[in-house]
C-alpha positions in Angstrom: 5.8 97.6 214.2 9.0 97.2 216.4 12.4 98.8 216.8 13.5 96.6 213.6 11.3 97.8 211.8 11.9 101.6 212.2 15.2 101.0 211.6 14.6 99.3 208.3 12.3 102.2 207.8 15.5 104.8 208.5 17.4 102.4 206.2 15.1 102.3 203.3 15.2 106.6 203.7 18.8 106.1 203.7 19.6 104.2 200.7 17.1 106.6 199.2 19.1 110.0 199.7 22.3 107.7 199.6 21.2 106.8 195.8 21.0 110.4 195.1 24.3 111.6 196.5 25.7 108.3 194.7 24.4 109.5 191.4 25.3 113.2 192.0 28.7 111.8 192.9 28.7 109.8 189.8 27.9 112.7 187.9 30.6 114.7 188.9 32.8 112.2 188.9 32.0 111.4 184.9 32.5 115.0 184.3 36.4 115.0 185.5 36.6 111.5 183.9 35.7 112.9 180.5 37.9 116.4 180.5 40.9 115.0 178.4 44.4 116.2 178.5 44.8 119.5 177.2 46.3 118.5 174.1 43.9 115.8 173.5 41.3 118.7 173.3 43.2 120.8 171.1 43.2 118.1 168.7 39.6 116.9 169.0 37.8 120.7 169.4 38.8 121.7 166.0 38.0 118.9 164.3 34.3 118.9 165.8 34.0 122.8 165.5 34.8 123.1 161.6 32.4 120.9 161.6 29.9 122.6 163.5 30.0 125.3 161.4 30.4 123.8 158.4 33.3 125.6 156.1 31.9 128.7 157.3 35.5 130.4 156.9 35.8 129.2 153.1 36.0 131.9 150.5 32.9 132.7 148.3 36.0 132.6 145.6 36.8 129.2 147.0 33.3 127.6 147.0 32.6 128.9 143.9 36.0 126.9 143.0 35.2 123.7 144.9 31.4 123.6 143.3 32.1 124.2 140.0 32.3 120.5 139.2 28.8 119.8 141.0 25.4 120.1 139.0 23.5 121.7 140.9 18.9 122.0 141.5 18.5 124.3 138.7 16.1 126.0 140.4 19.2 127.6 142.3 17.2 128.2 145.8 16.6 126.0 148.8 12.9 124.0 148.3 11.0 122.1 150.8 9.1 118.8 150.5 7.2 117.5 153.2 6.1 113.8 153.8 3.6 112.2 156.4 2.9 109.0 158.1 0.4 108.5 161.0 2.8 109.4 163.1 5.6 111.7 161.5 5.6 115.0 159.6 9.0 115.5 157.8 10.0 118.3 156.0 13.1 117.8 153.5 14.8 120.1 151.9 17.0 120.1 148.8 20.1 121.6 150.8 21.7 118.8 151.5 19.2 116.4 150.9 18.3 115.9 154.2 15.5 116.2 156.8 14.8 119.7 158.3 12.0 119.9 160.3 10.4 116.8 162.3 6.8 116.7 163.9 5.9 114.0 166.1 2.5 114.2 165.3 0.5 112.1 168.2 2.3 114.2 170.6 2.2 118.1 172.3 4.6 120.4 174.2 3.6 120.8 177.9 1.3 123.9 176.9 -0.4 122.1 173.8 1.6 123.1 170.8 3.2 120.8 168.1 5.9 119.0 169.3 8.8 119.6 167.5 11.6 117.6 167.5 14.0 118.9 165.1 13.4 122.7 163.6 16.4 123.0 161.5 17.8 125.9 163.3 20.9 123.1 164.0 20.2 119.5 163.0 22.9 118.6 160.1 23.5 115.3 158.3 26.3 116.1 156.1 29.8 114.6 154.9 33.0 116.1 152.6 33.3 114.5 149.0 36.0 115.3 146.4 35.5 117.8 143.9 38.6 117.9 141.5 41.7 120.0 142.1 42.2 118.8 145.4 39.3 120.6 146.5 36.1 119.1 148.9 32.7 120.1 149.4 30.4 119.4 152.6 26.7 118.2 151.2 25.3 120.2 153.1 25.8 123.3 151.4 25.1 121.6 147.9 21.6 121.7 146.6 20.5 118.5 145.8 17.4 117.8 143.0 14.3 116.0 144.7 12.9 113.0 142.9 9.0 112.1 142.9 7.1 110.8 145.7 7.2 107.1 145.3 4.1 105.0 147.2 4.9 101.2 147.6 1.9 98.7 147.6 2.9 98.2 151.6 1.9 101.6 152.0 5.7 103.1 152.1 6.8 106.1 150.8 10.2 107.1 148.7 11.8 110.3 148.1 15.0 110.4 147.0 17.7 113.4 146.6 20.1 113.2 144.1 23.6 115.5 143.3 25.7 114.6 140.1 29.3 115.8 139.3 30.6 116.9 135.5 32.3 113.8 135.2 29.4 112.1 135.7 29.9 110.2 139.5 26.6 110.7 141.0 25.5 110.9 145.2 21.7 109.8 146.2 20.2 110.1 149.2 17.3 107.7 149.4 14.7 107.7 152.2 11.9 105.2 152.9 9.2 105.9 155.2 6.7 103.2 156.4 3.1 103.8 157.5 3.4 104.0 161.2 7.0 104.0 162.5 9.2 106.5 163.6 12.4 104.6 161.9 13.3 106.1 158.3 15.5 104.2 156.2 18.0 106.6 155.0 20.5 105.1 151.8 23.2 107.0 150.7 23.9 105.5 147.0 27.3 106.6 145.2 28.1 105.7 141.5 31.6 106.4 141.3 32.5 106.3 145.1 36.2 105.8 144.3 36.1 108.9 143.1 34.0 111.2 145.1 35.5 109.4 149.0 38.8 109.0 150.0 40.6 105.8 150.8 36.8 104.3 150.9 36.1 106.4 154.2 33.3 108.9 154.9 33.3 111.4 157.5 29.8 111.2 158.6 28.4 114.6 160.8 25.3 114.3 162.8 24.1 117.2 164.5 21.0 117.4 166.9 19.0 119.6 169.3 16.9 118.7 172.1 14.4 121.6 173.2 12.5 121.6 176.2 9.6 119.7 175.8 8.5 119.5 179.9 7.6 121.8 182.1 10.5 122.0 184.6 13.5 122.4 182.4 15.9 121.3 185.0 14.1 118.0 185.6 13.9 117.2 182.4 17.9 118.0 181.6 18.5 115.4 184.5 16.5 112.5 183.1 18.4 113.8 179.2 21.4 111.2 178.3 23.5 110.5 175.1 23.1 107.2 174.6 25.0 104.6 172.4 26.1 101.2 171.4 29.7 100.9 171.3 31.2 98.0 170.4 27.9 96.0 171.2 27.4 97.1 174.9 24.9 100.0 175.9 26.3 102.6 177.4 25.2 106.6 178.3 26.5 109.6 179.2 24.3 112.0 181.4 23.5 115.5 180.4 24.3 118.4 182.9 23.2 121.9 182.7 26.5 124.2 182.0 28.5 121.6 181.0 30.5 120.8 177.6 31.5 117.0 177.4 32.5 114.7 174.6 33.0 110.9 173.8 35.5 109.1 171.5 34.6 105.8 170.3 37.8 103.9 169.4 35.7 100.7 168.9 32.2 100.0 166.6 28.8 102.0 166.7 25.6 101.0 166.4 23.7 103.8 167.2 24.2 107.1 168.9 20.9 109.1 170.3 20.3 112.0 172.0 17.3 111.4 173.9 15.6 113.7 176.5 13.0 112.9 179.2 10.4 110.8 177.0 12.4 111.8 173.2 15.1 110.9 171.1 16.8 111.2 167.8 19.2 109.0 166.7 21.2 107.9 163.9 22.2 104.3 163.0 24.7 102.3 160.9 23.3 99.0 159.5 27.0 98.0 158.9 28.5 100.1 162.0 30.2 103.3 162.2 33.8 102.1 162.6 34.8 104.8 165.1 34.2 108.6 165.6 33.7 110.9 168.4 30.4 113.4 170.0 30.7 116.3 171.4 27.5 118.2 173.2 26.8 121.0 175.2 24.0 122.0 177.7 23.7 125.8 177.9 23.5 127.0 181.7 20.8 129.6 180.7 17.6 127.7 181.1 15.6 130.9 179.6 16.7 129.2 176.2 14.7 126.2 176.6 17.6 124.3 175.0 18.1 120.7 176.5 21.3 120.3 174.6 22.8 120.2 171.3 25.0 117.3 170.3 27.8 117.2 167.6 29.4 113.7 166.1 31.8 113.1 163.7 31.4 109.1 162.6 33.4 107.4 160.6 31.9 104.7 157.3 33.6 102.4 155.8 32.2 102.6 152.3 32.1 99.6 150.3 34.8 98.9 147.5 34.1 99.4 143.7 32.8 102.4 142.1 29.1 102.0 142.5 28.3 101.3 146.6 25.4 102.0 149.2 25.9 103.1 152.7 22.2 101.8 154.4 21.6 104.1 157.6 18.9 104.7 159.8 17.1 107.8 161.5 15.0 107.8 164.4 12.8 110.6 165.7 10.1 109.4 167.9 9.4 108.6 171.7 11.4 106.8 174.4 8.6 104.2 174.5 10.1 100.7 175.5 7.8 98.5 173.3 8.5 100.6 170.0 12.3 100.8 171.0 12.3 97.4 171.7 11.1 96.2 168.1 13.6 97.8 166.5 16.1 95.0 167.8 19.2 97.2 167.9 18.9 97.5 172.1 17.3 101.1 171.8 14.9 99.7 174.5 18.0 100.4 177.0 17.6 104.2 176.5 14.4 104.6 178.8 16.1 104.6 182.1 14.3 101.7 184.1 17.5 101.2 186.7 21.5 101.7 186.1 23.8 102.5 188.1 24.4 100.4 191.6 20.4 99.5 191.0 20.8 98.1 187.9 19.1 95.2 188.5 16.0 97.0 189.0 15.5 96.7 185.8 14.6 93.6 185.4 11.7 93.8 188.2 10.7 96.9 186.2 10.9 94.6 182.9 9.4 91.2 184.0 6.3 92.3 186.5 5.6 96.0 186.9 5.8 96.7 183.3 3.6 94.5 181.9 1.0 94.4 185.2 1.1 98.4 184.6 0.0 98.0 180.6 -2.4 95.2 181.2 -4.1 97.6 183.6 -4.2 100.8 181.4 -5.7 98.7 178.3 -8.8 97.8 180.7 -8.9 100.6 182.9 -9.1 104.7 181.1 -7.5 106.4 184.4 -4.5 106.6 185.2 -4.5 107.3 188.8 -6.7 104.6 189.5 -4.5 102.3 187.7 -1.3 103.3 189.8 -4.0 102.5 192.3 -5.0 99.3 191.6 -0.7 98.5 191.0 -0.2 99.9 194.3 -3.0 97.5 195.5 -1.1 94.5 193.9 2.2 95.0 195.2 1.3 95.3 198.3 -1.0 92.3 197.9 2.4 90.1 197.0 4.1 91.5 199.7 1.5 91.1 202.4 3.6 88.1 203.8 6.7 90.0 204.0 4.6 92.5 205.7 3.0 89.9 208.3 5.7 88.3 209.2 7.8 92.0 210.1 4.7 93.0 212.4 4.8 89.3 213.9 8.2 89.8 214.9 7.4 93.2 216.3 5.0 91.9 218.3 7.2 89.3 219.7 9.7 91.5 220.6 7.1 93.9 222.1 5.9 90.8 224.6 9.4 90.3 226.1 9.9 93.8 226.9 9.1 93.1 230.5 11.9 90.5 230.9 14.3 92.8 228.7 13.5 95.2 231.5 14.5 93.2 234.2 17.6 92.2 232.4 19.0 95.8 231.9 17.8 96.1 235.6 19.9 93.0 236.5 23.3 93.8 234.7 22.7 98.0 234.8 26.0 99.4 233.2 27.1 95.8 231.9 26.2 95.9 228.5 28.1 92.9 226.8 26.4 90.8 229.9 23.3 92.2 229.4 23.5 91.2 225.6 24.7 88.0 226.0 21.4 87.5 228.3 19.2 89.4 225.6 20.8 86.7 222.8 19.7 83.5 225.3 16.0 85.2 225.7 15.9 85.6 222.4 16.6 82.1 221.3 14.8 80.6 223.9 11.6 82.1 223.2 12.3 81.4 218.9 12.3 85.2 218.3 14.7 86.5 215.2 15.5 90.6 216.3 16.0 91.1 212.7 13.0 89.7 211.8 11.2 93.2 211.5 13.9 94.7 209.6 14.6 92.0 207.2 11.1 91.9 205.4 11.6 95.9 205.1 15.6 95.5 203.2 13.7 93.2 200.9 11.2 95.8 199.8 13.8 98.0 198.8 14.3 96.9 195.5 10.7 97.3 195.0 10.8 100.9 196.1 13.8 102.3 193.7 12.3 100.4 190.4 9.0 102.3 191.0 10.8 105.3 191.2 12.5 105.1 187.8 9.3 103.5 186.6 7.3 106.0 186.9 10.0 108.7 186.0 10.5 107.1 182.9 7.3 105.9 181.7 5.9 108.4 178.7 2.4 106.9 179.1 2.1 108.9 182.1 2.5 112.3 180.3 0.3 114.7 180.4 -2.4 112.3 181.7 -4.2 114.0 184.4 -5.8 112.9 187.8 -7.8 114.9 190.2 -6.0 118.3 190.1 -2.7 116.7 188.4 -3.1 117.8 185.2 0.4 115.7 184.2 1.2 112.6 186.2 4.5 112.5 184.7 5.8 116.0 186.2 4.8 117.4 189.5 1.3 118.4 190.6 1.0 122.1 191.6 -1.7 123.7 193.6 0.1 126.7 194.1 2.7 128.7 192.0 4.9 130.5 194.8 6.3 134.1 193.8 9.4 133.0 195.0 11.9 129.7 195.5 12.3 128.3 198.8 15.9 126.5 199.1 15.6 122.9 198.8 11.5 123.1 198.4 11.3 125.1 195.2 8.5 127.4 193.9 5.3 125.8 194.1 3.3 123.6 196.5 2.9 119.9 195.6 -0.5 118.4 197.4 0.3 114.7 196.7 3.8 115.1 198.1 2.1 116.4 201.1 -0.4 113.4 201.5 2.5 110.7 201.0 4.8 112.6 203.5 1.2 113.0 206.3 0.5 109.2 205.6 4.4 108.6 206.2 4.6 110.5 209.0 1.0 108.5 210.3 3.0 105.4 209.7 5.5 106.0 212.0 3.7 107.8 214.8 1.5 104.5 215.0 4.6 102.7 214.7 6.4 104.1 217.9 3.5 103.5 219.9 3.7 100.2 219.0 7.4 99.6 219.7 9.0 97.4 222.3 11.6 100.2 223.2 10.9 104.0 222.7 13.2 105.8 224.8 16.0 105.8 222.1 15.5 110.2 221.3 16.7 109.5 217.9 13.6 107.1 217.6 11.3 109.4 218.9 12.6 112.4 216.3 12.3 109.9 213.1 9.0 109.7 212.0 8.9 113.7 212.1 12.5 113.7 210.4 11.8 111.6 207.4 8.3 113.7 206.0 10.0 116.9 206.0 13.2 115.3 204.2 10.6 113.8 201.8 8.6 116.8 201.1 11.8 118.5 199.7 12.7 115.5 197.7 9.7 114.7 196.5 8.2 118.3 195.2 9.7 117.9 192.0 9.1 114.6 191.2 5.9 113.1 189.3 2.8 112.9 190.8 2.6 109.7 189.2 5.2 108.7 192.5 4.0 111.1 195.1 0.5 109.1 194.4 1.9 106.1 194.2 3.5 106.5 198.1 0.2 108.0 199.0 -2.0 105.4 198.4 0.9 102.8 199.7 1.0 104.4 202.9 -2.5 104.7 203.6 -2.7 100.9 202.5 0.3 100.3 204.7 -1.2 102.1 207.2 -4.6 100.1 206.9 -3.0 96.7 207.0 -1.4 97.8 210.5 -4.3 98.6 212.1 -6.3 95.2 210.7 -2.5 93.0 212.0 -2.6 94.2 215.3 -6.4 94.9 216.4 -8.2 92.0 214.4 -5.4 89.0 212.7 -2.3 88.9 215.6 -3.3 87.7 219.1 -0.8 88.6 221.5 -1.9 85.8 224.1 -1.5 83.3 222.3 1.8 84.4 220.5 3.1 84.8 224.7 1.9 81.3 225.1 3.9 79.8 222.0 6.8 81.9 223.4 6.5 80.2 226.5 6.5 77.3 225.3 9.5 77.9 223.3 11.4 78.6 226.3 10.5 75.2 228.1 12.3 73.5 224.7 15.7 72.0 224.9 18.1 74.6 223.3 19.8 73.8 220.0 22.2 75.7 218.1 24.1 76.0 215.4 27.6 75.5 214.9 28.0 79.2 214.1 26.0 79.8 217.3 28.1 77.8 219.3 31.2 79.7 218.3 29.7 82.7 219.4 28.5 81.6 222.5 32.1 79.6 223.2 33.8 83.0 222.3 31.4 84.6 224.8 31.9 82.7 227.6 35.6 82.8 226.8 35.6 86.5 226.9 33.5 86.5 230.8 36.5 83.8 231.7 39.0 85.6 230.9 37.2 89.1 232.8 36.6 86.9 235.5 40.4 86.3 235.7 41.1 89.8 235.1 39.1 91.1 238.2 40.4 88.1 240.3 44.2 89.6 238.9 43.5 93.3 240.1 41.9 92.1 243.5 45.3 90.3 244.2 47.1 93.0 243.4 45.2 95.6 245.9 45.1 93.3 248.3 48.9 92.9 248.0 49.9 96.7 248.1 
């Protein structure tokens, strides 16, 4: 390992912290971006808030009013009905005909209880329809009569909700729930729709709430999005603790989600919202274990004539790119696999790391091992990239004696000197970026791991050695207190991938051409303490990951200098080299024409001043 090669070391580490600041920057930058005039506000708030709390301020004299022309359950009260697949447990209720409570059922909290996606404490599905007199009612405070169960022969099971008027227009709310899927059809069926919508639009409001599901509330806020398709492109909104945002759409909608670390819920329009807005806020008080609550006000166009169905969607389930993906809708996009300036990531992620990573995990039972044996792989494909950077080092550490006598030759000039350092270089066939080229093209590599394994639910809560979660961090120590840019607790495998990194380098320097740059000397102890404050929080899926890369890294080294590089006869071929006739490009000949145009007109310069001493 040369100078280069360091340096593309320092770089990678660079772009690294530089991709944070960017996406802080980002951040902040959204959050101005998305604070509308003040009278903008004024006019979206309300309309979002009434909703929120949903005619809260009506009269009991007034509702009574406004309900008098529904038939309402008999029964007069609330009632639950709960329906199961393999992998959902809804409860309904007859107040607004609507889900309530939502149990992902192959999945736990962080500390083993149910995981609970929606409790009903917020979650609201509800819309305003005409009563008579001029009057509206919001579904969701009308008590709706539950139908039968209804099992199809595929396995599928119907319950339906329905809510008829004294004129006889009649409102049904239809869901279908397959075997094993977290997608519910959801139908909303009007006979006399003319009548019970205005001007054929419904005002659609979706309310949901994320809880914390992690264990590190903050880490799991910044991997929490809203997510949509608007106007058939993917797009997301990031989630910041203390913040209250909001979104217009002024174009079509898919979908629109609110999906935390490894969940979502969403709602979708089989026939598009035609426009709307969302508003959601992330309390600042983390004691809450509230992720954020989201608010949205969609518009529907409902279809002309008095009898009419409005075919919706629901999703509760987990950000798990092969389920997401079936749906066809582009819900796939919502588990964060690169965006940003690394966008492209993505497809690395997509089209080898992915599906190497699940081919793996079907054969192998651990999961450690298997981030092992990927870690392996990678480096395998790379293993020329990584020959060839230690090749060049070692070429550049072989003309270090005749660099010496160069800098010895032209002392203080260093454009002479350079020029020299250029011909020695060519001569002998040596490229000086050849040990930090191979290094910029493993950067790629190194970011699309990094939202890999942040964003792969597999990982979660699969343990290895004393990780009990490979998708959070590993803690061997809880401290009583948080240390500034550490945190409060001890991470082991950050410490073994910032000891193997700091290995890396020392062996590095003592392998380099040129070490008496200080800044050099300072790096490979600068870099592991940066990393151990980066990296505590992050999985241990990734702090083991740049563990067992290191120490592989670290392994090939030794076996590419001691055992598969031989320095004589790598002198020899530079020799030889030298003794060729020199041919260069035509870029290279500008350079060297504007070179020696530069020492001409030097040359004149010091001729100029020595005529003019000589003359006073």
């Amino acid at each position: 390992m040369d100078r280069n090669t360091i340096i593309g070391f320092g770089l990678l580490a660079a772009l690294f912290f530089g991709y944070f600041y960017y996406t802080r920057q980002g951040q902040l930058a959204l959050e101005k971006q998305k604070v509308h005039i003040q009278d903008s506000l004024n006019k979206l708030k309300p309309q979002i808030d009434t909703t929120l709390h949903i005619a809260t301020k009506v009269s009991d004299s007034k509702k009574t009013s406004a309900f008098s022309a529904i038939k309402q359950d008999t029964t007069g009260k609330e009632q639950m009905v709960t329906l199961e697949n393999k992998v959902l447990k809804i409860t309904f209720t007859n107040k607004g005909g609507q889900p309530k409570i939502i149990e992902l059922k192959n999945f736990k909290t962080f500390n083993g209880n149910p995981l609970i996606l929606e409790d009903g404490t917020f979650n609201n599905i509800s819309y305003a329809i005409n009563t008579g007199n001029n009057q509206t009612a919001q579904t969701s405070e009308l008590l709706f009569t539950p139908s039968l169960i209804q099992k199809s022969a595929d396995g599928s099971e119907t319950i339906s909700f329905s809510l008829q008027t004294v004129n006889g227009e009649t409102i049904e709310h239809q869901y279908i729930i397959k075997p094993d899927d977290y997608m519910i059809d959801f139908n909303i069926k009007f006979t006399g729709a003319d009548k019970l919508v205005t001007q054929n639009k419904l005002n659609l409001i979706w309310q949901a709430k994320a809880d914390k599901q992690e264990k590190d509330i903050s880490w799991e806020i910044q991997q929490s999005h809203i997510s949509f398709v608007d106007n058939g492109e993917y797009d997301f909104e990031h989630l910041i603790a203390g913040k209250t945002d909001d979104k217009k759409f002024e174009k079509p909608v898919d979908w629109i989600a609110l999906n935390q670390q490894f969940f979502a819920a969403s709602i979708v329009a089989k026939n598009k919202f035609t426009d709307g807005e969302i508003k959601w806020d992330v309390p600042k008080d983390t004691s809450l274990h509230v992720i954020g609550e989201a608010t949205a006000n969609l518009r529907l166009d409902v279809p002309a004539g008095a009898n009419s169905v409005i075919p919706l969607q629901l999703l509760y389930g987990p950000s798990n790119y092969k389920i997401l993906k079936s749906y066809g809708n582009q819900m796939y996009n919502m588990v964060p696999l690169g965006s940003g300036i690394l966008a492209f990531v993505k497809y690395i992620n997509r089209g080898f790391i992915m599906p190497v990573f699940n081919f793996l995990s079907s054969k192998i039972a651990s999961y450690g091992l298997v981030i092992a044996l990927l870690t392996i792989i990678i480096r395998l494909l790379i293993s020329p990239l990584t020959y060839q950077s230690y090749l060049s080092g070692a070429k550049m550490k072989l003309l270090k004696p005749e660099l010496e006598v160069l800098k010895t030759k032209f002392k203080d000039d260093k454009q002479a000197f350079g020029m020299e350092q250029m011909k020695l270089y060519k001569s002998a066939g040596v490229n000086p970026l050849g040990g930090c080229i191979p290094a910029v093209f493993q950067i790629p590599i190194f970011f699309a791991l990094y939202d890999f394994f942040n964003s792969n639910i597999a990982l979660r809560q699969q343990s290895f050695w004393w990780a009990k979660d490979l998708s959070t961090y590993d803690s061997i120590y809880n401290l009583p207190f948080s240390i500034p840019f550490y945190g409060n607790h001890i991470s082991l495998f950050t410490i073994t991938a910032a000891i193997t990194s700091m290995l890396i380098s020392l062996y590095g320097m003592s392998n380099m051409q040129d070490n008496s740059n200080p800044v050099m000397k300072y790096l490979p102890f600068i870099f592991p303490v940066v990393l151990i404050g980066v990296f505590n929080r992050m999985p241990a899926a990734l702090t083991w990951y740049y563990t067992v890369s290191n120490t592989i890294t670290l392994l090939i080294q030794l076996v590419i200098q001691k055992y598969i590089i031989d320095h004589d006869k790598i002198l020899a071929k530079l020799q030889e080299n030298k003794k060729k006739p020199a041919s260069q490009s035509k870029w290279q000949e500008r350079i060297t024409a504007m070179q020696e145009s530069n020492e001409k007109l030097k040359s004149m310069k010091q001729k100029t001043d020595s005529t003019r001493k000589k003359s006073k």
